[in-house]
C-alpha positions in Angstrom: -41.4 -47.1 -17.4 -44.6 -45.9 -17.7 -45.5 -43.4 -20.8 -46.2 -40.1 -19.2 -49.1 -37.4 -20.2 -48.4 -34.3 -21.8 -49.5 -32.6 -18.7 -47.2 -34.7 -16.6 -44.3 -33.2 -18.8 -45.3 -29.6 -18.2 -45.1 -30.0 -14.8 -41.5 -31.8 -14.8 -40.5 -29.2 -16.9 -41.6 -26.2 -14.6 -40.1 -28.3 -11.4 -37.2 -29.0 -13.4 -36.5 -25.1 -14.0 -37.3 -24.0 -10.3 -34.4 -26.2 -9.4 -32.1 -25.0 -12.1 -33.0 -21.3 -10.9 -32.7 -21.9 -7.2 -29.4 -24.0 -8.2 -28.3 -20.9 -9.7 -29.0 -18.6 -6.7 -26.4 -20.8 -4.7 -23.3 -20.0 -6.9 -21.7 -17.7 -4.8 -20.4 -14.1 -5.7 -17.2 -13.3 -5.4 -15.9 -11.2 -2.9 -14.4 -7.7 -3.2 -11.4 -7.9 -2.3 -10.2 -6.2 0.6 -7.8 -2.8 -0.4 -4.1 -3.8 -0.1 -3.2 -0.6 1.6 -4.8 1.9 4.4 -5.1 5.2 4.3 -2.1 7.4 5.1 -3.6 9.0 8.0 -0.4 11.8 8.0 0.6 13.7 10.5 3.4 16.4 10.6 5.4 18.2 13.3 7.5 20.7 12.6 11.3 19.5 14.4 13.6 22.2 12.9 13.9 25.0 11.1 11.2 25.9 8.6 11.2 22.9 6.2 12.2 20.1 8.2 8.8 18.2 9.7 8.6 14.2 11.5 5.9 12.4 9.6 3.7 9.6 11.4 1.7 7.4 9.1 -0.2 3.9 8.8 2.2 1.4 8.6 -0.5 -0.3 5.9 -0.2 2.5 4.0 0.6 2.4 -0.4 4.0 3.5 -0.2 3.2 6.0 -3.2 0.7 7.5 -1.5 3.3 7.9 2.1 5.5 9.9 -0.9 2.7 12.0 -2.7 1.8 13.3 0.9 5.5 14.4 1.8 5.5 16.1 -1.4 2.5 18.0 -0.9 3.5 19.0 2.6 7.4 20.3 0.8 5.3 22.4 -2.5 6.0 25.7 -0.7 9.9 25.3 0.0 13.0 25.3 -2.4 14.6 23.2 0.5 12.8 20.7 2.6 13.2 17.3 4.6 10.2 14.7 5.8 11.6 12.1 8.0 8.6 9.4 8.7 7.5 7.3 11.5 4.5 4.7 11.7 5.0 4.7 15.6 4.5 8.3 17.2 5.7 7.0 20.1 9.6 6.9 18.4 9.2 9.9 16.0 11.1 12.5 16.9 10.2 15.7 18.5 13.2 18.2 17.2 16.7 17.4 15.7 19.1 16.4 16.0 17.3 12.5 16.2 18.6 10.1 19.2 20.0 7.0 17.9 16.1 5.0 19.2 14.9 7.6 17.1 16.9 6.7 13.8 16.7 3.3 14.1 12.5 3.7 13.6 12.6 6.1 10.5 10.7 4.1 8.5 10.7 6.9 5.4 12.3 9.8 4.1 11.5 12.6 1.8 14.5 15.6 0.6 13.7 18.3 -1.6 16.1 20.8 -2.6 15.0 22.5 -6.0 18.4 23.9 -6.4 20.1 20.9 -6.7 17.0 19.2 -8.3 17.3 16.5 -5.7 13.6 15.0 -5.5 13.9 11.6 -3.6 12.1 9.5 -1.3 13.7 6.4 0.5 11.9 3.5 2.3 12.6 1.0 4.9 12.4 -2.1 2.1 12.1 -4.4 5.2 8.7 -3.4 4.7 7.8 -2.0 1.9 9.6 -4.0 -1.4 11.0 -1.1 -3.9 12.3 -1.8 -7.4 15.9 -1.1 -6.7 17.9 -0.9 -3.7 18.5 2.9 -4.5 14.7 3.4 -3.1 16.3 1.7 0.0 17.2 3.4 3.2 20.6 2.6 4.8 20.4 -0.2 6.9 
């Protein structure tokens, strides 16, 4: 091989880190990752009494977030009830619920601040709990 010039390595050498740099350029970013949940998009009906309200939500919604929003629509009561639906189509319109109507609850919030009875209950065909106590009745 032929010796090369000084000159000649300069220019190898600037060549040489235009590829490295455009080389670099190609390594692609990661993506963000998509949230794992959807909004809640709530909505609540009043279906008996003054405390007792049919829920609708996203079914892609955080389960956390499906119980923070019944608890803020029970702050005002000593006693209340959220029964929740991701189809509005099955929710219920008043009580008591037709047997369609049960079989889609998909959720359920009771407070009763006398008892100190602060629970929520999920259908765990959907959304996985940490015990089966979280779990509504099949």
């Amino acid at each position: 091989m032929k010796k090369l010039k000084w000159w000649q390595w300069g220019l190898i050498g600037v060549f040489g880190m235009g590829a490295l740099g455009a080389i670099a350029e190609q390594v692609p970013t990661p993506k963000s990752a998509e949230p794992k949940f959807a909004d809640v998009d709530a909505e609540f009906n009043l279906i008996a009494g003054k405390s007792i309200f049919a829920m609708t939500f996203d079914p892609r919604a955080d389960p956390e977030k499906i119980l923070a929003e019944a608890r803020a629509k029970c702050t005002q009561f000593d006693f209340c009830q959220v029964h929740g639906w991701i189809d509005a189509e099955r929710a219920a319109g008043n009580m008591p619920f037709t047997d369609r109507e049960v079989e889609a609850i998909e959720f359920a919030y009771s407070l009763n601040r006398s008892t100190s009875l602060d629970r929520g209950l999920w259908n765990c065909r959907r959304w996985k709990r940490s015990t089966a106590t979280e779990c509504l009745a099949d």
